[in-house]
N, C-alpha and C positions, 0 to 999 in steps of 0.2 A: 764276049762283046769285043769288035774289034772296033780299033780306037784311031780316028784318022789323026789327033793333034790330042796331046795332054793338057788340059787347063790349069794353071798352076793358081790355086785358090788361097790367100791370107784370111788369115782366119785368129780374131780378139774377140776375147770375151771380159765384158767389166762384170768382176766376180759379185761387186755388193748391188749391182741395177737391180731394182725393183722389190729391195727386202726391206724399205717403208712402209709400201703400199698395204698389208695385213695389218700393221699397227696402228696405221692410221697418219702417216706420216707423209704423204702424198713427197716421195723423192728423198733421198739417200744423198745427198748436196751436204757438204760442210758438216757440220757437227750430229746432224740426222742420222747418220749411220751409226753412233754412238749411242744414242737415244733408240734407233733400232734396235741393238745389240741387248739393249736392257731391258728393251720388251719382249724378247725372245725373240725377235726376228729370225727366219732361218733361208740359208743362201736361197735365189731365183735362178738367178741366169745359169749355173753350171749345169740345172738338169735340160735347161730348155735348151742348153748347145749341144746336149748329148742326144736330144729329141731330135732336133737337125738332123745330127749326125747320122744317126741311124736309119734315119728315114730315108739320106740318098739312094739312089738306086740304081747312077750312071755310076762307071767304074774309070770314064774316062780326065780321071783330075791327080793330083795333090795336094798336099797340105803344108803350107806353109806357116806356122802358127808362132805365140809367145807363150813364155816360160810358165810352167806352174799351171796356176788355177786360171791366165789369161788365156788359155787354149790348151795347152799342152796335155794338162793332167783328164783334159776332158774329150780329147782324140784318144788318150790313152784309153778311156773306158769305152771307146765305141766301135762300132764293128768296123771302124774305117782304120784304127792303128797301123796298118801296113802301109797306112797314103802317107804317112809323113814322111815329109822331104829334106825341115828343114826347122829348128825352135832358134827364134831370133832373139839376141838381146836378155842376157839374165837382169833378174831385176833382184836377183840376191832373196834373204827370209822375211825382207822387209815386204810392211803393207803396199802394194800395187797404188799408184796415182794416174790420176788422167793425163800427168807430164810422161809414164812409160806407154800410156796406149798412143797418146804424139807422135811418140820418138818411132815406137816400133810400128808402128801405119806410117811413119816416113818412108823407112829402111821398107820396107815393101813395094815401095811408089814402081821402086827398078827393078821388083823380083817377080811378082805377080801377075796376073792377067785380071783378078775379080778381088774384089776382098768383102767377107764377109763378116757382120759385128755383132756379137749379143749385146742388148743393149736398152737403153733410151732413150730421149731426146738429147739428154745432156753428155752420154758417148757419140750420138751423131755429131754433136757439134766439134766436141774431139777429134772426130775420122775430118769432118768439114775442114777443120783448121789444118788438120795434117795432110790431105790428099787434093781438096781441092775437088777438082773439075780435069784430075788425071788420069782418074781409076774408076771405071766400073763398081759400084756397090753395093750389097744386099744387106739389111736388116732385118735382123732375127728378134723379132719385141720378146723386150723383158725388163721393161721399166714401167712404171707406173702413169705418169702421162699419155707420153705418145702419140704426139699429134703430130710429128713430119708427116709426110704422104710419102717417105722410103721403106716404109715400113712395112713386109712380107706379113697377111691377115694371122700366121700364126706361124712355128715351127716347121711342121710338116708343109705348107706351102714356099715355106724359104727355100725349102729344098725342093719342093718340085720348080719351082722359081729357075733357081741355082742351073737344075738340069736342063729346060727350057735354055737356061746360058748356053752351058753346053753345045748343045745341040743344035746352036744359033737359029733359035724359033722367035725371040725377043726382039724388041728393039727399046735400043739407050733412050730413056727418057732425063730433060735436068728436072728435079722436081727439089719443093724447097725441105729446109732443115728449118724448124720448126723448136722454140723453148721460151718456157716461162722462169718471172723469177721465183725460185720456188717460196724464198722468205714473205714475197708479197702473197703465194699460194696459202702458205699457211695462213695467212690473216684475210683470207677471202678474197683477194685482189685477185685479178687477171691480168698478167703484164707478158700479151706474148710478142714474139718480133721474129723477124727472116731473117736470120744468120747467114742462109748461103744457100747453095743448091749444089745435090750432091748427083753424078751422075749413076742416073737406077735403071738396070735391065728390069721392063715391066711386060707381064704377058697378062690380058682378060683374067678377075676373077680369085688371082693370086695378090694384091698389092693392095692396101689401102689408100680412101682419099683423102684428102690432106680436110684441115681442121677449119669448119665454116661458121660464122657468127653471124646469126639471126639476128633483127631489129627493128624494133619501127612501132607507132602505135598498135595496128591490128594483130600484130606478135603481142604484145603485150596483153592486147584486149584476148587473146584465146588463152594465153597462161592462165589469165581470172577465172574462164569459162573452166577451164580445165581442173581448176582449185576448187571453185567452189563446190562443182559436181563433185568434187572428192569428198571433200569437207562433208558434206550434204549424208553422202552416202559410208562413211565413218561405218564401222561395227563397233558399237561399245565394247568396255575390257577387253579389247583386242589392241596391242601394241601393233604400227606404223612406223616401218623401215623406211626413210625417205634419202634415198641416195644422191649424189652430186646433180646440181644443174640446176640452173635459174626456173624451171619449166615445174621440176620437184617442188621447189623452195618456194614456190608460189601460196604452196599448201600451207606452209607455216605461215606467210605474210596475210593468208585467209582467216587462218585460226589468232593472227596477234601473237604469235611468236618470233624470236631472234634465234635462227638457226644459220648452220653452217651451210653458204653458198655450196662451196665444194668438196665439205665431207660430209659423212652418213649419220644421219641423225636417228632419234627416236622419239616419236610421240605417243603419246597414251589418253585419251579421255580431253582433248584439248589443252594437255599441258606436254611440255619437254620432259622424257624420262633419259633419255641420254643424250648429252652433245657429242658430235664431232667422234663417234664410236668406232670401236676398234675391231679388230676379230674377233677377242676375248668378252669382247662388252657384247658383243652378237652371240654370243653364243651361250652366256650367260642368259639373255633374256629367252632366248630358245627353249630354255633348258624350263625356264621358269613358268611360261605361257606358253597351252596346250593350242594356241589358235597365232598368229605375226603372220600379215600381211608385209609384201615389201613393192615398194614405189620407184620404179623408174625409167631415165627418158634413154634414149640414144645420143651418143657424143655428134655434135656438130653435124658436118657431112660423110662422118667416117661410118657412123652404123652399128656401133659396139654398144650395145648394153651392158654387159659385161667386160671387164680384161683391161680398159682401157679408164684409169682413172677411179674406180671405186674396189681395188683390189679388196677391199678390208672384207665384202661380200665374196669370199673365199670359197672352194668349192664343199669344205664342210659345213659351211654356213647356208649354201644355198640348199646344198642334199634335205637338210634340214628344214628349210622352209617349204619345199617344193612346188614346180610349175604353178600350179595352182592357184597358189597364194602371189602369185607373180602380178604387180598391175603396171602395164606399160601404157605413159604417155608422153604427148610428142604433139607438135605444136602443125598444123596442115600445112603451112612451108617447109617445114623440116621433111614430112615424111611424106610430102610429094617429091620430093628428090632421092628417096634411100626404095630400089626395089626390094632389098632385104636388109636386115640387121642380123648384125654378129654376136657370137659367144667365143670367147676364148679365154676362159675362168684357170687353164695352168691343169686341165684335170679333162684327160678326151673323153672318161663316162660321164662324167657332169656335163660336158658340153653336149652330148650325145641326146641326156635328161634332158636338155633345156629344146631342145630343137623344137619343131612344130609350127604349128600354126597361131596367131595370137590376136586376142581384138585390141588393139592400141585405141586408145580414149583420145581424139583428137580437138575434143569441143565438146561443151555441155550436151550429156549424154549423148555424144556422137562416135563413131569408133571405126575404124578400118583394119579389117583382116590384113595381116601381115607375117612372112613368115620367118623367122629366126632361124639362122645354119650355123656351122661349123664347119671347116674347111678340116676334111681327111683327106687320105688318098685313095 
């Protein structure tokens, strides 16, 4: 490949993004990552930057990255090792903070041309504070929220993304940076707000949309349609996975239960057998019941069923449940706006499994073919 200009690419990865989300801990903030640790949590982001990695396929760049497990040790493992240029800034054996990924997305402002970030809402907000509206940027998800709209649909799209850069096929869009507070997440609150706007090369297809809230009486009035026809049509002795989102949680407000807004619950026979369940708590009940139905809507305007917020539904736990037992519902303004919905479950055969065609429950016994993808190359 001949190469008419080098792209000199920055490149941070925040090593603990997204190793709540299995436990059940919706964000790795403050003392969460500790609480991770002790539920087995095990790293996210480093494979999903080496997933990147490998997937590029232009030759025409560099690497310009930070030390260790911030980039470094994860260029090292990928077929890209030769691109390195340049490892910024030691930050020593100590644990990595969001004050090194600041500093070192500063020092890049003047080296760079694109910089790229594992990450999630609350790393964006870090590149936000440190880069501004001076740098070109791509995000590679690997946090558990993720509701900016900077956000590349998966891995391998970052990098086809990335190459579009390249190849100047893009054009700069600002689009916002996007975070909750996660302490009110944990206790079921919504508190999101616009941090800033980060500059994003966006091309068709490759890029998520940013994060939409539905409301109003007749929203409300199809949640009930949509619950009760559940309710109604229950399988006895069959446990009910009801995953995040007000549109879910309806189902519990139908049956007289207090469930988790925005964690994964479990019901059974009209009573709660699990609150607020974990990877382990799923997979336990898997084990235990030869039949689990699992329940759930798409995020906002972005389209994810999967990947985005209810990580704990992990790709062992889906294997295990399979398509089938899948029931997706979605409220008729929601899903007059999404021509498709995503998977990006962290597992390309699991997302592969999940693919097809689906009838989404829009209204008492009402339902709209729709088709669920995966972004390969």
């Amino acid at each position: 490949m001949t190469c008419s200009k080098i792209v000199k690419m920055g490149f941070i990865v925040n090593p603990i993004a997204g190793m709540g989300g299995r436990v059940g801990l919706k964000g790795t903030d403050g003392e969460a990552y500790k609480i991770a640790l002790e539920r087995g949590a095990q790293p996210v982001s480093p494979q999903r930057a080496i997933e990147f990695l490998n997937a590029l396929r232009n030759e025409c760049f560099e690497i310009y990255t930070a030390p260790g497990l911030m980039g470094e040790e994860e260029v090292s493992k990928s077929i890209h090792t030769g691109k390195l240029a340049r490892v910024i800034n030691g930050v020593g054996n100590r644990e990595t903070t969001r004050e090194d990924t600041i500093r070192i997305a500063r020092e890049m402002k003047g080296l760079v041309d694109i910089l790229v970030f594992v990450g999630g809402d609350g790393t964006a907000r870090d590149i936000y504070t440190a880069v501004g509206m001076e740098l070109p940027v791509i995000a590679v998800p690997s946090g558990v929220k993720m509701y900016s709209s900077i956000f590349a649909l998966n891995p391998y799209a970052a990098a086809d993304l990335l190459t579009k850069f390249i190849n100047g096929e893009t054009v700069i869009v600002e689009r916002e940076v996007l975070d909750i507070d996660e302490e009110a997440f944990r206790q079921d609150k919504i508190a999101i707000r616009v941090y800033g706007y980060l500059k994003t090369p966006v091309y068709p297809g490759l890029i998520q949309a940013g994060k939409s809230i539905y409301s109003g009486i007749d929203e409300e009035l199809n949640k009930e349609s949509i619950a009760e026809y559940i309710v109604e049509t229950m399988n006895p002795y069959t446990p009910y996975i009801l995953g995040p989102g007000s549109t879910v949680k309806a189902i519990c407000v139908k049956l007289g239960l207090t469930c988790t807004l925005l964690g994964v619950d479990i019901v059974l026979d009209g009573q709660i057998l699990v609150k607020d369940a974990w990877e382990d708590q799923l997979l336990g009940i898997l084990k235990n019941y030869s039949s689990v139905k699992l329940v759930v809507t798409p995020i906002g305007g972005q389209g994810f069923i999967f990947g985005r917020g209810n990580q704990q539904l992990s790709p062992r736990v889906l294997s295990l449940i399979g398509r089938d037992n899948i029931i997706i519902v979605a409220t008729e303004s929601k899903i007059r706006e999404l021509r498709e919905l995503y998977v990006d479950t962290g597992d390309p055969a699991v997302d592969k499994m999940l693919e097809g065609y689906y009838r989404v429950l829009i209204d008492y016994g009402r339902y709209r073919v729709v088709r669920v993808v995966s972004y390969t190359h």
